[in-house]
N, C-alpha and C positions, 0 to 999 in steps of 0.2 A: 370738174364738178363746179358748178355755178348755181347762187342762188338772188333772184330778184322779187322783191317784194313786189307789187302792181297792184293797182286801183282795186279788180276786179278779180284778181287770185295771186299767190305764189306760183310764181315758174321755178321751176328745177331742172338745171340743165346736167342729164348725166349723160358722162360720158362713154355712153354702150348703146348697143342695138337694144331697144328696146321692147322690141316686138320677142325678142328672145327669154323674156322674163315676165310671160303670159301670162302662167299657173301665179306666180308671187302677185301679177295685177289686179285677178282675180279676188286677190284676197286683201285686197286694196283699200277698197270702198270708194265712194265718188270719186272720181279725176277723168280727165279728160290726158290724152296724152299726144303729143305732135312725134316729127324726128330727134328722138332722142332729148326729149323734151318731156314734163311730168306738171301737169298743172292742176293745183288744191286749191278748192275756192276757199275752205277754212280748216283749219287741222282735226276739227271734231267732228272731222266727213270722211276721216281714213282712220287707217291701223295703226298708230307709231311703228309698232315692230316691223309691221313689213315694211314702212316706209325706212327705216334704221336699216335693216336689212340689204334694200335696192339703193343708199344710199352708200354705203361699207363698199357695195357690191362694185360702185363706179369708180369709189376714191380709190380702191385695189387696184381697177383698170381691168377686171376678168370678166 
């Protein structure tokens, strides 16, 4: 799990497939997403909990 602030958004790097974690992206709100990568342009464009949730989800390693 990695996190870097940037100009232009927060990156999150989690350590999962993350195409595998659709249905939770869904319910997301704004982000764009790379490999295994999660990018918020500002926190009051998502969910916390689901972002808590895919966050728990990586530091577990499942």
């Amino acid at each position: 799990m990695g996190f870097s602030p940037r100009k232009a958004n927060f990156s999150l790097h989690l350590v999962l497939d993350i195409k595998k974690y659709s249905a939770e992206l869904k319910k997301l709100g704004k982000h764009k997403t790379g490999v295994g990568c999660l990018y918020i342009n500002k926190l009051d464009d998502v969910d916390l909990k689901v972002l808590e949730k895919l966050i728990g989800i990586a530091v577990k390693g499942k």
